[in-house]
C-alpha positions in Angstrom: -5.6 -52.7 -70.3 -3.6 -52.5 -66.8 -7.1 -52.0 -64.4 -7.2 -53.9 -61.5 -10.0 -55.7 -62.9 -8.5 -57.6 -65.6 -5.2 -58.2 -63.8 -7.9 -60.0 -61.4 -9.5 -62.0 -64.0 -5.8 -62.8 -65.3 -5.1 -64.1 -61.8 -8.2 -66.3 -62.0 -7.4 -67.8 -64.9 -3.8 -68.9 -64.0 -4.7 -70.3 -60.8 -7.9 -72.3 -62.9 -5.7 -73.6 -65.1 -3.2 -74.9 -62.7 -6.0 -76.8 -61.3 -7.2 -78.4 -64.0 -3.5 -79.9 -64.3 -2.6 -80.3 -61.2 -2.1 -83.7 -59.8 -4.3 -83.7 -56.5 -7.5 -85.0 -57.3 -10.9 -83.6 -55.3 -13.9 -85.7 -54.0 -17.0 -84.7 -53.6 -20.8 -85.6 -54.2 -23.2 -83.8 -55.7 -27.0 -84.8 -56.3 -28.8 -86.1 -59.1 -25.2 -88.0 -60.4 -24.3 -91.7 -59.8 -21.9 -92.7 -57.3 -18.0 -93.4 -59.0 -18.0 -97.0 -59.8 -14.9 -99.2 -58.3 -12.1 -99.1 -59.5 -11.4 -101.9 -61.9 -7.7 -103.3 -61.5 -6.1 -103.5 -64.9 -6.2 -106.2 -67.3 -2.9 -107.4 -68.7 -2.2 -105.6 -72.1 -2.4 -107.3 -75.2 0.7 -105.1 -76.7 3.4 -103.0 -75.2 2.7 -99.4 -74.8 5.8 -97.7 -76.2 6.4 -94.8 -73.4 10.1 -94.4 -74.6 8.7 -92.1 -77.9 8.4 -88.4 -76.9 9.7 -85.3 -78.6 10.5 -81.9 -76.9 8.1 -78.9 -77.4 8.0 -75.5 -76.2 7.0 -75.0 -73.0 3.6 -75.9 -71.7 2.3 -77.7 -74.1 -1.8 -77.7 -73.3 -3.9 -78.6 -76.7 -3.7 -81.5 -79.2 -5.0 -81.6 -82.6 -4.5 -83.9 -85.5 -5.0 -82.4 -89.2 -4.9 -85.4 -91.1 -1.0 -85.6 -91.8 0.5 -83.7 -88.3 -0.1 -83.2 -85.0 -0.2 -79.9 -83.6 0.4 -78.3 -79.9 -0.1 -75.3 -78.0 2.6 -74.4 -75.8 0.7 -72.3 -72.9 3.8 -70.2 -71.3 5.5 -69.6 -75.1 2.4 -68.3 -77.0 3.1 -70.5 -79.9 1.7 -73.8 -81.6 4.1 -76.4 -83.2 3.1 -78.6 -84.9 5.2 -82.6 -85.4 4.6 -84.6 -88.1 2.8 -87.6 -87.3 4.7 -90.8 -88.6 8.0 -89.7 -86.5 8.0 -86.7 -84.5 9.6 -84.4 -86.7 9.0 -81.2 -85.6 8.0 -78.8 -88.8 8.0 -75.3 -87.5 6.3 -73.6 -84.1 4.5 -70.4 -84.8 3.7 -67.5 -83.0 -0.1 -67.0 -82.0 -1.5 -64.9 -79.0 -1.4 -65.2 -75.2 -1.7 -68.5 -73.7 -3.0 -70.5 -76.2 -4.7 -73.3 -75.0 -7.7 -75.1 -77.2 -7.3 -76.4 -80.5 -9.4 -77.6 -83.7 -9.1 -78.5 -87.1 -11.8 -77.6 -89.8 -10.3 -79.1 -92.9 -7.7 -77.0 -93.9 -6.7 -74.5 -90.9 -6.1 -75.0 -87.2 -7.8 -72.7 -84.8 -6.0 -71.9 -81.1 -7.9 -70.2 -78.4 -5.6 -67.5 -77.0 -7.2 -67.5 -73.2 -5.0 -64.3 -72.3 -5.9 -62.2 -75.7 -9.7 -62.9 -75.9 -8.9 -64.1 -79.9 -8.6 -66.8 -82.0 -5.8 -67.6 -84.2 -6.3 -68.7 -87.6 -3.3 -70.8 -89.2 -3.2 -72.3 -92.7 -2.6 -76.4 -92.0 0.1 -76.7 -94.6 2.5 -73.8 -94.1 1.4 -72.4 -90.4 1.0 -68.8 -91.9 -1.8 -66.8 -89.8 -4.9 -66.3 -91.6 -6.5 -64.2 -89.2 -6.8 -63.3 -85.3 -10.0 -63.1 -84.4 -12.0 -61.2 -81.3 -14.3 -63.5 -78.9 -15.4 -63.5 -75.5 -13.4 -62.9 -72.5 -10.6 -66.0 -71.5 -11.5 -68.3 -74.5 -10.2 -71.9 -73.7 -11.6 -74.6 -76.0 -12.6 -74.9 -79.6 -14.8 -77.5 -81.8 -15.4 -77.3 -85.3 -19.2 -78.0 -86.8 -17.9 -78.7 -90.4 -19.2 -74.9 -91.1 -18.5 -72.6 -87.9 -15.8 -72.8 -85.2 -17.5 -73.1 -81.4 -15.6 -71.4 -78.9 -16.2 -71.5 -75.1 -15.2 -68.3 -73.1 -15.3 -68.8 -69.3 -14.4 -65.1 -68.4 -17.9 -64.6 -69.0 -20.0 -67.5 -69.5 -20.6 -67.1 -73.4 -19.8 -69.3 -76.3 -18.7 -67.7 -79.6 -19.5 -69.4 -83.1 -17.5 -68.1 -86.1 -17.7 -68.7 -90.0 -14.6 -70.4 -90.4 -14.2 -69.0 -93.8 -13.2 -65.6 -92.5 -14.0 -65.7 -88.8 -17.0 -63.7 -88.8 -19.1 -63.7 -85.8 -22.0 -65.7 -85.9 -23.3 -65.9 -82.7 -23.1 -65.6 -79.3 -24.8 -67.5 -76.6 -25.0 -67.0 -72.8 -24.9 -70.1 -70.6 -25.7 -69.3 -67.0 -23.8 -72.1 -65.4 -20.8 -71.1 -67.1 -18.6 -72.9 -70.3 -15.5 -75.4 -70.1 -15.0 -77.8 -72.9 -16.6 -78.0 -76.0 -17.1 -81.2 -78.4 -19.3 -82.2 -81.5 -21.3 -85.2 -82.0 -22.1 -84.6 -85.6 -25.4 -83.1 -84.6 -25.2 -81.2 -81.6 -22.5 -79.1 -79.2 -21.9 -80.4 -75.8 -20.6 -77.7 -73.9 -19.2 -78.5 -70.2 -19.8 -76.2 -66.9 -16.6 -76.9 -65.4 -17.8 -74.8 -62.4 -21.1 -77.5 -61.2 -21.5 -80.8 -62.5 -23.5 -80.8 -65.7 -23.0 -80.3 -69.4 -25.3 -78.7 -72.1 -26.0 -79.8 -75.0 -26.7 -77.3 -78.1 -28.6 -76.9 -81.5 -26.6 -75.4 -84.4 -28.9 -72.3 -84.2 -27.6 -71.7 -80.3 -30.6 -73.1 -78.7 -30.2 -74.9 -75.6 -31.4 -79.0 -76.4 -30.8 -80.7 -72.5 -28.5 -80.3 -69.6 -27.3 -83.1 -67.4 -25.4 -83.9 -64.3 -22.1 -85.5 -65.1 -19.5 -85.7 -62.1 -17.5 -83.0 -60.6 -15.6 -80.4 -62.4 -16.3 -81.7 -65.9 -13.9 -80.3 -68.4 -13.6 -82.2 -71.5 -14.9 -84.4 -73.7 -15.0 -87.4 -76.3 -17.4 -88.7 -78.9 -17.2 -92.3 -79.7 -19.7 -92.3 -82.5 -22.9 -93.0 -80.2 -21.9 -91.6 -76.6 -20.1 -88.7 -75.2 -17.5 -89.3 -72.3 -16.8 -86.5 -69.9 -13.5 -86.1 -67.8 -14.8 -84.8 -64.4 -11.5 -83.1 -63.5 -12.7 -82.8 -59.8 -13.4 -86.2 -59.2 -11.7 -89.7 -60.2 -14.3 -90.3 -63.1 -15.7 -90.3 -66.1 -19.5 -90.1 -67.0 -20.9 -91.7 -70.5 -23.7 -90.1 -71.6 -26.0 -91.5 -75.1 -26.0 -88.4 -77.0 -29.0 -89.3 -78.9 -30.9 -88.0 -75.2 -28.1 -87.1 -72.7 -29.4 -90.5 -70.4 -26.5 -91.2 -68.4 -25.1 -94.5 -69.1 -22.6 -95.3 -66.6 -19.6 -93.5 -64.7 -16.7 -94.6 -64.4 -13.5 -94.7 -62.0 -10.2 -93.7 -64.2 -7.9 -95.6 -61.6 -4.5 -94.0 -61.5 -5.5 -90.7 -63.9 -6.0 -88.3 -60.9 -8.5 -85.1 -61.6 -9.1 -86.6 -65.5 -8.5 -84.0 -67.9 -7.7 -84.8 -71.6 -9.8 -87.5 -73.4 -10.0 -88.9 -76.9 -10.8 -91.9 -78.6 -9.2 -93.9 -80.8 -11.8 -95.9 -82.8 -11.8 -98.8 -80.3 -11.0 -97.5 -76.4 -10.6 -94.5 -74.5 -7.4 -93.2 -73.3 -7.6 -90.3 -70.5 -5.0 -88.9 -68.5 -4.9 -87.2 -65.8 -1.8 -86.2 -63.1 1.0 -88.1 -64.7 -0.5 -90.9 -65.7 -2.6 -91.9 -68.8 -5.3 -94.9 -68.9 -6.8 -97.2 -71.5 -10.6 -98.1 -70.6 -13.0 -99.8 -72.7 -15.8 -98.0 -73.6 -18.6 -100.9 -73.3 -18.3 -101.3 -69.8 -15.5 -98.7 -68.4 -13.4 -101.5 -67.8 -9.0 -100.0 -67.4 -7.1 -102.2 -69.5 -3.8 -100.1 -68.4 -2.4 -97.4 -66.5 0.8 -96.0 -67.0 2.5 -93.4 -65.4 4.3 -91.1 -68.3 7.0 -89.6 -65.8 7.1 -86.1 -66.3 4.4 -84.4 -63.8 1.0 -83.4 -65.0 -0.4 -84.2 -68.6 -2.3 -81.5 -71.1 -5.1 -82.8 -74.0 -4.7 -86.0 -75.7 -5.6 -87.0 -79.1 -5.0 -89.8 -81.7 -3.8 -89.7 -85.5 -5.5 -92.7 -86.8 -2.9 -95.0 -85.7 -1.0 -93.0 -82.2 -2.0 -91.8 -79.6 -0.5 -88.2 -78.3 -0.4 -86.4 -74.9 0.5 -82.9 -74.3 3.2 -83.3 -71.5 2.5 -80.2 -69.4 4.9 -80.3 -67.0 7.8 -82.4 -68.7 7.4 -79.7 -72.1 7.4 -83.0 -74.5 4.7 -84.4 -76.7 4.2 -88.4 -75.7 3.2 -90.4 -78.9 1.7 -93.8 -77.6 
């Protein structure tokens, strides 16, 4: 398709993308959203962060997932996934998707890759890597979450967000949000989808229906659940806003400190770690207090998950995966 209107879009998209992991930061205010909260200096750490363990990946590595037993990558500029095994690094085979894969998620048995160049899905069996199936979505899909039934994917060449079976990728739905789609997460009951391009998130039913929208900070991309609240990385700003999922009430927002333009965010059972530029944080969800900020070296930092143990970052710039 060589029209001038999808080598627009395609344009678009790469310069998007290069701002969500860029290092400059943006300020900016936007009504109905608390002010960013000072920024906390950092406690001492209790245990020294290990920032000498990284492994080399192909290039671009964007999205993180964990599928039990290995931790898997998508390397943007190579159009692959590879994925490491968790306890050491080892890397057990990179395999071929679609354009630009970005987004990630694990169902159970198969990883699912959002190839934002190819408007598909990939489909890879967990254990071997083989390709299951490539799948059609919306236009420029970047993020994924799993439901435990159907795969959620957001599409922000067009505002829509896809859900397929995951059992054979049939389309099950596809919903319009007018404020357009960013990240995606789960809270075990409902989808939280961000609009990266305002400063709210939505939050969905299973059956698609829309269930609240409320104003987070700017440029909210994505997201983590820590088994009562959802935390969103407002990429634009230097913060993160905690919302209680059981109503969307806003709960507090947060400085990140040295994480400039937040972008990935997970959390590991007891605090947060976000990163954003080169640097990744630790903040403790109860009162958004940093415990530490360390810069990873390396330029600008992808997703970040955790294995149950580590935690890993997608090294954008460097092309490494940093286990923490």
């Amino acid at each position: 398709m060589k029209t001038f209107v999808v080598s627009a879009l395609l344009i678009v998209v790469v310069v998007a993308m290069a701002s969500f992991l860029s290092v400059r930061a943006q300020e900016s205010s936007a009504v109905g959203r608390q002010p960013p909260a000072a920024a906390a200096p950092p406690a001492k750490p209790l245990y020294k962060i290990n920032l000498t363990t990284s492994f080399q990946v192909p290039e671009n590595p964007t999205g993180v997932a964990f599928d039990g037993e290995n931790i898997w990558m998508s390397a943007a500029t190579a159009g692959s996934v590879v994925k490491l095994r968790a306890s050491d690094g080892t890397n057990l085979g990179t395999f071929s998707v679609g354009a630009q894969p970005m987004g990630m998620a694990f169902d159970g048995e198969n990883i699912w890759v959002a190839n934002s160049y190819g408007n598909t899905v990939s489909k890879l069996r967990a254990s071997d890597g083989k390709t299951l199936g490539t799948f059609s979505v919306g236009k420029m899909p970047w993020y994924l979450a799993f439901d435990g039934q159907n795969i959620w994917v957001t599409n922000v060449g067009e505002a829509t967000i896809s859900e397929l079976r995951a059992s054979d990728g049939t389309l099950a739905g596809t919903y319009r949000d007018k404020l357009g789609v960013g990240g995606i997460a789960f809270d075990g009951t409902y989808m939280w989808v961000t609009s990266y391009a305002s400063t709210v998130v939505t939050r969905y039913r299973l059956d698609g229906k829309q269930a609240g929208t409320f104003n987070v900070g700017l440029g909210p991309l994505n997201m983590a659940f820590d088994g009562a609240n959802m935390w969103v990385a407002n990429s634009k700003d230097l913060t993160v806003t905690e919302l209680r999922a059981s109503d969307g009430r806003v709960l507090g927002t947060f400085n990140t400190g040295n994480a400039e333009g937040p972008y990935g965010i997970a959390f590991d059972g007891k605090n947060l770690w976000i990163g954003g530029g080169a640097y990744i944080v630790e903040m403790r969800p109860r009162d958004g207090k940093l415990l530490l900020q360390e810069n990873l070296g390396g330029g600008s930092l992808g997703s970040v998950g955790f294995d149950g143990a580590n935690t890993w970052v997608a090294g954008y710039a460097a092309n490494v995966a940093y286990k923490l």
